[in-house]
C-alpha positions as CSV (number, residue, x, y, z in Angstrom):
1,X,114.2,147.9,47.0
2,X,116.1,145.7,44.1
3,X,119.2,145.1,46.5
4,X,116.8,142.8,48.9
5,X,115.6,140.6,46.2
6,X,119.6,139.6,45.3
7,X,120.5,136.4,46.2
8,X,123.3,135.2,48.3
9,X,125.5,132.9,45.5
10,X,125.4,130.0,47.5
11,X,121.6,129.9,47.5
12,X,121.5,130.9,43.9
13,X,122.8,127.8,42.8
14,X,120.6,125.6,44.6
15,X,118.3,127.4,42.7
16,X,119.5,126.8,39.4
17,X,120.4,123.2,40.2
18,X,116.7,122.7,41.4
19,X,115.7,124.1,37.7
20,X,118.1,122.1,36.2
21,X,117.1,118.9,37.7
22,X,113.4,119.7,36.9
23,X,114.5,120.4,33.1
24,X,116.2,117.0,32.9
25,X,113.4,115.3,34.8
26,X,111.2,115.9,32.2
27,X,113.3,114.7,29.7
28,X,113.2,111.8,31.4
29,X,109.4,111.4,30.9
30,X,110.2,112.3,27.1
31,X,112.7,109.3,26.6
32,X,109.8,107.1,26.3
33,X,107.9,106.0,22.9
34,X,108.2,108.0,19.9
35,X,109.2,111.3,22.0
36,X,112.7,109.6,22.5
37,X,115.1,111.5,20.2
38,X,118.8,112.3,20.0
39,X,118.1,115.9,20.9
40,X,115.9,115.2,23.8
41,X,118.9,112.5,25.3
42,X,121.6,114.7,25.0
43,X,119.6,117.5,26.8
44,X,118.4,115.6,29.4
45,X,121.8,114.7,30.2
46,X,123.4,118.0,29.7
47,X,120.8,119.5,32.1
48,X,121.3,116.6,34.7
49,X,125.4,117.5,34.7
50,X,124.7,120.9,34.7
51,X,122.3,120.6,37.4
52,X,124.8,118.6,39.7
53,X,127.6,120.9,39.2
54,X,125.3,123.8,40.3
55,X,124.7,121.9,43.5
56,X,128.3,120.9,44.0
57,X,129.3,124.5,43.5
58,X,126.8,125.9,46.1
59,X,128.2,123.5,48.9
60,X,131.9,123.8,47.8
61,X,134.6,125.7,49.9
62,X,138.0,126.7,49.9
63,X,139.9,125.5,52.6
64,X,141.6,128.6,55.0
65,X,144.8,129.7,54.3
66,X,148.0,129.5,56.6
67,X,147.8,133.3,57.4
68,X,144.4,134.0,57.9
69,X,142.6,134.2,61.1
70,X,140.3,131.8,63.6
71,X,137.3,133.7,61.6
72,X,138.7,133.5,58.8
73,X,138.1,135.5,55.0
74,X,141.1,136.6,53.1
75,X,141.0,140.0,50.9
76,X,139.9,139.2,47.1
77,X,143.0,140.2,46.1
78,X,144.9,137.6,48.2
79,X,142.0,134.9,47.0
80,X,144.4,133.9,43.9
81,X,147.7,132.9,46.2
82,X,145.2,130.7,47.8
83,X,143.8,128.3,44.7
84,X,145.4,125.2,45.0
85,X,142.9,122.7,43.4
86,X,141.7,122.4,39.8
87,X,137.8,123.6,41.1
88,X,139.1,126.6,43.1
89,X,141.0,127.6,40.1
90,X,138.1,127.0,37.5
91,X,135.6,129.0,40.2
92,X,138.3,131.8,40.0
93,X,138.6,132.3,36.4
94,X,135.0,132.3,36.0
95,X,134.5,135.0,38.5
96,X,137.6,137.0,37.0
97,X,136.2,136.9,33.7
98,X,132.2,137.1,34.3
99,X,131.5,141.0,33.7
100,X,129.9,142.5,36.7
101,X,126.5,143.1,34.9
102,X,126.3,139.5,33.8
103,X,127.0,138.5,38.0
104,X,124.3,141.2,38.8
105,X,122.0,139.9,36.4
106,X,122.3,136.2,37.5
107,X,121.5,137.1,41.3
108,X,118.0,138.6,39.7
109,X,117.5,135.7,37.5
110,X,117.8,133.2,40.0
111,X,115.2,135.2,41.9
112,X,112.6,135.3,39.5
113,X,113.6,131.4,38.9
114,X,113.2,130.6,42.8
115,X,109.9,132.6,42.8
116,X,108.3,131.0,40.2
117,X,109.0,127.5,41.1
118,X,108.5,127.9,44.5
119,X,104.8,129.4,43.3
120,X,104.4,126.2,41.1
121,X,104.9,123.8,43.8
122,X,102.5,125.7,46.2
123,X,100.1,125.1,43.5
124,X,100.9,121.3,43.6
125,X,100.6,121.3,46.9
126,X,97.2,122.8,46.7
127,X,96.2,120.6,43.9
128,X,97.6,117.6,45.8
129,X,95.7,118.1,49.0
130,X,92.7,117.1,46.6
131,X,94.4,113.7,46.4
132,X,93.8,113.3,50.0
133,X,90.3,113.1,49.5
134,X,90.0,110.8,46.3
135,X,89.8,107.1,47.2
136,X,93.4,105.5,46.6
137,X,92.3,104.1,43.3
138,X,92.2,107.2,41.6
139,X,94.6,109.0,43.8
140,X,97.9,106.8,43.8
141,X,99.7,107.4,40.6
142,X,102.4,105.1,40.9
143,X,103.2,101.5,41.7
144,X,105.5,102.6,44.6
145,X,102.3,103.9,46.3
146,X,100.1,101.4,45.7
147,X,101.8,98.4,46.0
148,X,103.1,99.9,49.7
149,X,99.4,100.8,50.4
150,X,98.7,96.9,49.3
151,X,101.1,95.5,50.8
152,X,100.1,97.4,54.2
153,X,96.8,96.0,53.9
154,X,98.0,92.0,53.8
155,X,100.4,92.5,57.1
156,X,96.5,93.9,58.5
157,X,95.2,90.5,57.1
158,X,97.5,88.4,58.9
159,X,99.1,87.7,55.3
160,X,102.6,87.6,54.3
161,X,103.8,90.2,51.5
162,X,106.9,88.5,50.2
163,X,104.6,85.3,49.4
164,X,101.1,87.1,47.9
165,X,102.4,87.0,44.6
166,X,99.2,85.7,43.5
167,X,97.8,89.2,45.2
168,X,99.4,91.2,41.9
169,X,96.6,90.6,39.9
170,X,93.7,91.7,42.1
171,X,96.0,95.2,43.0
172,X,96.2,95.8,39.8
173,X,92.4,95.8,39.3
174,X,91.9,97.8,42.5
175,X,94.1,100.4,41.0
176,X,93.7,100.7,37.7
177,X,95.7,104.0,37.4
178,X,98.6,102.3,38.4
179,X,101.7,101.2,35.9
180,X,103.2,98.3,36.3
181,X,107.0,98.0,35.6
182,X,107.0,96.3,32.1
183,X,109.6,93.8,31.5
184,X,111.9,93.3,28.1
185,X,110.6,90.0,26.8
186,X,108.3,88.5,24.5
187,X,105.5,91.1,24.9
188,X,107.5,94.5,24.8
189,X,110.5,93.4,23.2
190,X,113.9,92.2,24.1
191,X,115.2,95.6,23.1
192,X,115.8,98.7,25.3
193,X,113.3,101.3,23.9
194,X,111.2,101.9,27.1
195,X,107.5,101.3,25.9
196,X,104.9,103.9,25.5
197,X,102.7,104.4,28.4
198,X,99.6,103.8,26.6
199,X,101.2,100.7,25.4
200,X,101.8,99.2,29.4
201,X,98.2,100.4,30.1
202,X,96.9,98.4,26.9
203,X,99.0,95.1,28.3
204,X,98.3,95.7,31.7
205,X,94.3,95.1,30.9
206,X,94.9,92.4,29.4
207,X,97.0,90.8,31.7
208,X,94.0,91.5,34.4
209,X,91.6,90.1,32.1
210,X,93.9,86.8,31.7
211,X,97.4,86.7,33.6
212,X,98.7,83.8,31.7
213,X,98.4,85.4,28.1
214,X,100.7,88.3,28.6
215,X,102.6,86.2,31.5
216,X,106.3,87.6,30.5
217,X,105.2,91.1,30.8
218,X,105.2,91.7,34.5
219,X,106.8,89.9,37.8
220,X,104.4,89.7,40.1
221,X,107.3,90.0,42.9
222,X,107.2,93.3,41.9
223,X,104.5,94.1,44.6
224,X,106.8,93.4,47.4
225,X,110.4,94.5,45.8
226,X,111.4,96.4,48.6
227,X,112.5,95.7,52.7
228,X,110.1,95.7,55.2
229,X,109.8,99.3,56.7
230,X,108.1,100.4,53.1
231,X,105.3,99.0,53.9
232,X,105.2,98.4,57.5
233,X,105.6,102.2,58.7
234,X,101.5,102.5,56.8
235,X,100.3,99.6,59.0
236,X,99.6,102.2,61.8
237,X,97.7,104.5,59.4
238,X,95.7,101.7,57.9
239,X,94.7,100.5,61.3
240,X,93.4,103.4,63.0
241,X,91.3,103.8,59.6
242,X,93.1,105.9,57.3
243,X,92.3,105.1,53.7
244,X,95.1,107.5,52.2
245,X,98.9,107.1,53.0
246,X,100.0,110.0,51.0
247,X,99.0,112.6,53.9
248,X,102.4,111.1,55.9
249,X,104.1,112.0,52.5
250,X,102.5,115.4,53.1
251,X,103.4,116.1,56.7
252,X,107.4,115.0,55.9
253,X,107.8,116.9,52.8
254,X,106.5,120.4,55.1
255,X,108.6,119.0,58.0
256,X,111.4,118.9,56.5
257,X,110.9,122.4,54.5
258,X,110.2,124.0,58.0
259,X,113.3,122.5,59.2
260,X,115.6,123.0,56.4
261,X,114.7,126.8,57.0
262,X,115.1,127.1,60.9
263,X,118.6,125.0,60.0
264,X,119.3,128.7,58.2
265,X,121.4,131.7,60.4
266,X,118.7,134.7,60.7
267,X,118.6,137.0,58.3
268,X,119.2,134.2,55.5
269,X,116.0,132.2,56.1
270,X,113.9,133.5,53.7
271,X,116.2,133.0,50.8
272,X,116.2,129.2,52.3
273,X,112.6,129.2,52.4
274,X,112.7,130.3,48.5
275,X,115.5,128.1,47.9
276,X,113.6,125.2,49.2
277,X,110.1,125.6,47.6
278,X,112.1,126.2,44.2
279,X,112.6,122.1,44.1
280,X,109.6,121.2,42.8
281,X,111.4,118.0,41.9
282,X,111.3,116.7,45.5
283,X,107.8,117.7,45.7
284,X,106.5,115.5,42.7
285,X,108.5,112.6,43.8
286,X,108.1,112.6,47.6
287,X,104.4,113.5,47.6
288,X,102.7,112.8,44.8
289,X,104.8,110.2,43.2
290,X,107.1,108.1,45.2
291,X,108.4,107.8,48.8
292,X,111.8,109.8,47.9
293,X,110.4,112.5,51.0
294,X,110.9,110.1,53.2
295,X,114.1,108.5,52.5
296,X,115.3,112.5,52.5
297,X,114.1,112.6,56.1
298,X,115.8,109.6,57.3
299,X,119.0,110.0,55.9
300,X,119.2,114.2,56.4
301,X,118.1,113.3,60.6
302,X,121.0,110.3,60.4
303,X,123.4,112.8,58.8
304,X,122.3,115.8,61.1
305,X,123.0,113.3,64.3
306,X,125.7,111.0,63.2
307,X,128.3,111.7,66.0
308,X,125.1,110.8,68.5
309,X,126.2,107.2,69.8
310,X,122.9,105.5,68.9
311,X,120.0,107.7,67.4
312,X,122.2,109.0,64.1
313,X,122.9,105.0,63.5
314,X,119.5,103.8,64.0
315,X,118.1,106.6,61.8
316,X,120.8,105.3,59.2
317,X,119.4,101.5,59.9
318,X,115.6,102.9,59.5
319,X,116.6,104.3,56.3
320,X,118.1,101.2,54.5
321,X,114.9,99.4,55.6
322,X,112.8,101.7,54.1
323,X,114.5,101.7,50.8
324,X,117.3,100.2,48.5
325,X,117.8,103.5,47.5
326,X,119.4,104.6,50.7
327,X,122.2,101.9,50.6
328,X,123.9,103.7,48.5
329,X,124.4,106.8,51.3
330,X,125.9,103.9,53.7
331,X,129.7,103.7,52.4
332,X,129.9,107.7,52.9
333,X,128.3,107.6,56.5
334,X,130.5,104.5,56.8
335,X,133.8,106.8,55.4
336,X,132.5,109.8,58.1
337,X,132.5,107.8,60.6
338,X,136.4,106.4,60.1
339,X,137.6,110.1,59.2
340,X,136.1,111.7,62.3
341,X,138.2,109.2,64.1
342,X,141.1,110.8,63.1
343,X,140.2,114.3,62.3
344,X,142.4,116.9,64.5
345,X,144.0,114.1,66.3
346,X,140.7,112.9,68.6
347,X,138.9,109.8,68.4
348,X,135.5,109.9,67.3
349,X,133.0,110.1,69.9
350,X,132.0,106.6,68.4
351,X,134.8,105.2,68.7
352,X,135.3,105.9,72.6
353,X,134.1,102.3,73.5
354,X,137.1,100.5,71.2
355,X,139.8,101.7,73.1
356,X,141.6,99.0,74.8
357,X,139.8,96.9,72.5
358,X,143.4,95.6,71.1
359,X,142.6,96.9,67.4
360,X,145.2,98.3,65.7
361,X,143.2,100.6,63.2
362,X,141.3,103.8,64.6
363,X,138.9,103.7,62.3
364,X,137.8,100.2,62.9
365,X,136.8,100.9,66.4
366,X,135.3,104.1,64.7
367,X,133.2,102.4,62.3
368,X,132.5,99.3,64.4
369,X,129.7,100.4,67.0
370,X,127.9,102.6,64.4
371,X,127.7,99.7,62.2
372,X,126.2,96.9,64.2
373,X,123.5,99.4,65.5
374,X,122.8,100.4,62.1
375,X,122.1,96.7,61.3
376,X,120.6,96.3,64.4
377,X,118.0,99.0,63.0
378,X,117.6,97.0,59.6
379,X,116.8,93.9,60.8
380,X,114.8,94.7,63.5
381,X,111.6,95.4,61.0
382,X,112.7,92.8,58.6
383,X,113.4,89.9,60.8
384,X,110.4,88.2,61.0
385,X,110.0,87.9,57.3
386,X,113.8,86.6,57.1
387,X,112.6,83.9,59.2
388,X,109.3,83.2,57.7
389,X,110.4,83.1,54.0
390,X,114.0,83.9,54.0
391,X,114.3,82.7,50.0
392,X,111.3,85.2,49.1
393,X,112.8,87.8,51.4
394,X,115.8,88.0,49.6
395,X,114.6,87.5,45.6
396,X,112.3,90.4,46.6
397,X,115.0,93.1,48.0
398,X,117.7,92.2,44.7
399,X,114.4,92.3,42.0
400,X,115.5,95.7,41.0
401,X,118.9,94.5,39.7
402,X,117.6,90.6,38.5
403,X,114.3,91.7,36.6
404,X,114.8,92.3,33.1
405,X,114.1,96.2,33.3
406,X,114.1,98.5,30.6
407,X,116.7,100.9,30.8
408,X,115.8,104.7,32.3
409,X,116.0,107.9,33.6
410,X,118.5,110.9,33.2
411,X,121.6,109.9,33.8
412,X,124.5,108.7,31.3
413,X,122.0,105.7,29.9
414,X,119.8,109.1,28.3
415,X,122.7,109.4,25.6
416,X,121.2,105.7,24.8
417,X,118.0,105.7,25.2
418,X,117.9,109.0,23.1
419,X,119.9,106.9,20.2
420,X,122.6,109.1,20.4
421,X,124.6,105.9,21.0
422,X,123.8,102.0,19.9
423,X,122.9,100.6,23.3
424,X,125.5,98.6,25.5
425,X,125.1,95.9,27.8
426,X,123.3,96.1,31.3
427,X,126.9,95.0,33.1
428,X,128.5,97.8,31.3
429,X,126.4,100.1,33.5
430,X,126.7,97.9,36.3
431,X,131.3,98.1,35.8
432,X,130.3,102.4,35.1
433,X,128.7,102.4,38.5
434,X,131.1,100.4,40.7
435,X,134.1,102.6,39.0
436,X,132.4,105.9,39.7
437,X,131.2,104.2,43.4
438,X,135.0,104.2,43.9
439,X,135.7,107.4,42.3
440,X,133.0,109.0,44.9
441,X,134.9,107.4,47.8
442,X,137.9,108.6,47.2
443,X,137.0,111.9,46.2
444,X,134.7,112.4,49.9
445,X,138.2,111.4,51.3
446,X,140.3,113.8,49.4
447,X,137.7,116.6,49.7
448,X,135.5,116.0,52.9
449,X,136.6,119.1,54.1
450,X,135.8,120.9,51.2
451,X,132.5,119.6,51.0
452,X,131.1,119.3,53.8
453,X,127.9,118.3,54.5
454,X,127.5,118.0,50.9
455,X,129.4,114.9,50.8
456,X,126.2,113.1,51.0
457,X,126.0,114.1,47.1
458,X,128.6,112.1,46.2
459,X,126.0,109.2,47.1
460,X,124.4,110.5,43.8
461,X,127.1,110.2,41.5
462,X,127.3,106.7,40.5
463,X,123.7,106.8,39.9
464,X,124.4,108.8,37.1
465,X,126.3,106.0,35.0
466,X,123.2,103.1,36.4
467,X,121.6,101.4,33.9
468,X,117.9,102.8,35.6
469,X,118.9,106.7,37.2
470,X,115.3,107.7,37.5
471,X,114.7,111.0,38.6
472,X,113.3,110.0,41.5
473,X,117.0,109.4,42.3
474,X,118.1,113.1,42.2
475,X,114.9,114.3,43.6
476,X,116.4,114.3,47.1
477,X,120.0,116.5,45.4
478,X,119.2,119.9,45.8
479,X,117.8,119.5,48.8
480,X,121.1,118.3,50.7
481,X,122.4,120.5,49.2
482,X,120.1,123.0,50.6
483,X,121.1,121.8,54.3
484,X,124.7,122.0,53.3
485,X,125.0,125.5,52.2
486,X,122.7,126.7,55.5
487,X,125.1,124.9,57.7
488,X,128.1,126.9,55.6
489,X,126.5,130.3,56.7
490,X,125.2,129.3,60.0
491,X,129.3,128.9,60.9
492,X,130.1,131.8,59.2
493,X,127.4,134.2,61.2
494,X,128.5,132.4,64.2
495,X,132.3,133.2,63.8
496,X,131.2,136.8,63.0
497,X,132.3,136.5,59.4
498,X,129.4,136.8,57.4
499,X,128.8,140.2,55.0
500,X,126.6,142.8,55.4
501,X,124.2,143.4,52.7
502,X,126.4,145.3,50.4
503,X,129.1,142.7,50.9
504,X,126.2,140.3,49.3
505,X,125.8,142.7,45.9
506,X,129.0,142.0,45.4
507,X,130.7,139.1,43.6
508,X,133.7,138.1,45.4
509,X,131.0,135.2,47.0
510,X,130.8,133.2,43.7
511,X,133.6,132.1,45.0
512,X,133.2,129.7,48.1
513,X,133.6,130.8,51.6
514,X,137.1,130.0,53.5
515,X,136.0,127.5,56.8
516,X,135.6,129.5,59.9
């Protein structure tokens, strides 16, 4: 009976990366007011690190070696002539020199861990269907939901969101449960301690009461900081009389549980079912929180179909209209596309249409098509407000790196706003970023096939050195990679190389699979 409640490795560690992540996320919430302490930054980070290296691990594999077969494992006393990178050789000294009581006891632990997160968010979920009844005043408990829902409500109106900045007032009454992002200035400080909530509640009353004596504290263009698609894809729901938009956010978060589990080979599904209801991170930020859900869905479907001529492009174009957030997945799909041109000597299937085209680098023609239907799909929703206001248009999608925002989240700034460090300028994160953007790059290029799927979180790793890496950010981590590690075994069962059940007790698995 104990041997069916131990956990395959892979899924283990999507486990403890979801805990992790859910650790530093609160940490987050703590590095705010008085509660921000040296202890709780260096934590928070530490658990964020931890939490991504979990994930990397799970979606990590060694590459095959010369002598082994089509289906591929070598004997685990052949595995050390086969290390040849600095991660395969780490990942072997750790399972050489983990005891096998200690390996035992982690595949029980990250049961228990799996099964009581995944009970947690079913209670969310219960207690979040209640949402769905209150009236979005008292059920939208951020300005991401709100502020979509409002801006919704103007396109009904006939009304133009990128110029109803004069709208931020009267939102801010409807919802009064809402926060505002408060702004470093004159009325919470040109430092970078992020203000106490009750403090932004306290100004945010009094900026309803009278907008022009707290004037600094929020930017109106705030209410419309994001491209068109975040508000447009609620104008259906509105119209046919829906008054909450959070069911959608509802729908997409199961949908893409459901599918994350069929995506698993029999007999593994139900550790992917646990694996996925253990990120209750994804659940507070894509349901009851924030629109992270749906950026997941659109960039996993874009992923899942990216060598499909049109749809894997367009879902990629939907995506970066939805959300900033998703630009920064556009450089990897972008480097996917120019590697698959050359990968085992074939052209990409994207890249059929460029031949004879008279360019001289594959991976133009590779990239070329993919691209202009990808912006094809961006525009598409966002055109007409380009050519209505194309000044307020612009200002509005770049506010999130022009407002004067205070610094957040649970990333490398936590070490700062924890005062374990004396803060550093804003373009010191904004140098940190572009370097590890690089860095992230290069290493897809160098280890794509190590990775794979899980490439896509290399997206994530700049975002740790931004000068705002919200947890919202990382909410989407563990569940890529969650797809990653079921597309890993769904090869391996089909190439006849997965263990049996005994195989599974044992530890030789810590160690990641060779490619079938």
């Amino acid at each position: 009976m104990m041997r069916r409640l131990v956990m395959p490795p892979r899924y283990m560690m999507v486990v403890f990366g979801s805990l992790l992540f859910l650790i530093a996320s609160d940490g987050a919430v703590l590095l705010r007011g008085a509660t921000a302490t040296p202890l709780v930054g260096a934590g928070t980070l530490l658990a964020s690190l931890l939490g991504m290296m979990c994930l990397f691990a799970a979606v990590w594999r060694r590459a095959a070696a010369p002598d082994e077969s089509s289906t591929g494992g070598v004997g685990e006393g052949d595995e050390a002539l086969h290390v040849r990178s600095l991660p395969e050789r780490l990942a072997f000294i750790v399972h050489r020199s983990m005891p096998a009581p200690v390996r035992a006891f982690l595949r029980y632990l990250a049961f228990a861990v799996g099964f009581a997160l995944a009970l947690d968010a079913l209670i969310a979920v219960v207690l979040g269907l209640t949402l769905l009844l209150a009236p979005p005043s008292q059920a939208y408990p951020t300005d991401a939901i709100s502020f979509a829902h409002a801006d919704a409500a103007l396109v009904l109106a006939g009304a133009n969101p990128y110029t109803a900045d004069a709208d931020f007032t009267r939102v801010l009454r409807n919802y009064p449960h809402t926060l505002a992002t408060p702004l470093r200035g004159r009325i919470f400080g040109t430092g970078y301690d992020y203000p106490a909530d009750a403090r932004i509640l306290a100004v945010q009353r009094r900026y309803i009461a009278n907008p022009s004596d707290v004037a600094s504290a929020f930017d109106p263009a705030t209410l419309h900081s994001y491209p068109a698609l975040s508000f447009l894809l609620y104008v259906p729901l509105l119209a046919v009389g829906l008054r909450n938009i959070l069911l959608p956010h509802l729908l997409i978060y199961l949908g893409l549980l459901i599918w994350l589990v069929r995506l698993a080979p029999p007999g593994f599904r139900r550790w992917a079912a646990l694996a996925a209801g253990a990120n209750a991170i994804v659940l507070g930020y894509s349901f009851l929180g924030d629109a992270q859900g749906i950026c997941l869905a659109f960039l996993l479907a874009a992923w899942h179909f990216r060598e499909r001529r049109w749809l894997g492009p367009i879902l990629l174009g939907l995506a970066c209209a939805y959300r900033q957030y998703c630009w920064f997945f556009l450089p990897f799909f972008l480097l996917a596309w120019a590697t698959s041109a050359s990968k085992s000597g074939a052209p990409s299937p994207l890249a059929v249409r460029g031949e004879g085209s008279g360019m001289r680098f594959p991976f133009l023609r590779a990239i070329m098509y993919p691209t202009l239907i990808a912006l094809s799909a961006f525009l598409l929703p966002n055109l007409p407000y380009i050519v209505a206001s194309p000044g307020a248009w612009l200002t509005s999608l770049w506010l999130p790196m022009t407002d004067p925002m205070f610094p957040a989240g649970m990333g490398v700034n936590a070490l700062f706003t924890g005062h374990v460090f004396p803060y550093i300028p804003p373009l010191v994160f904004a140098a940190l970023e572009g370097v590890a953007l690089a860095g992230s790059l290069w290493g897809q290029w160098r280890w794509r096939d190590r990775l794979g799927d899980g490439v896509l979180l290399l997206a994530l790793v700049p975002l740790f050195f931004a000068y705002r890496s919200l947890p919202n950010y990382f909410a989407v981590a563990p569940w890529i990679a969650l797809y990653a590690v079921n597309g890993l075994y769904a090869v391996r069962r089909a190439a006849g190389a997965v263990p049996d059940r005994a195989a599974l007790v044992s530890v030789p698995q810590l160690l990641p699979e060779a490619t079938a």
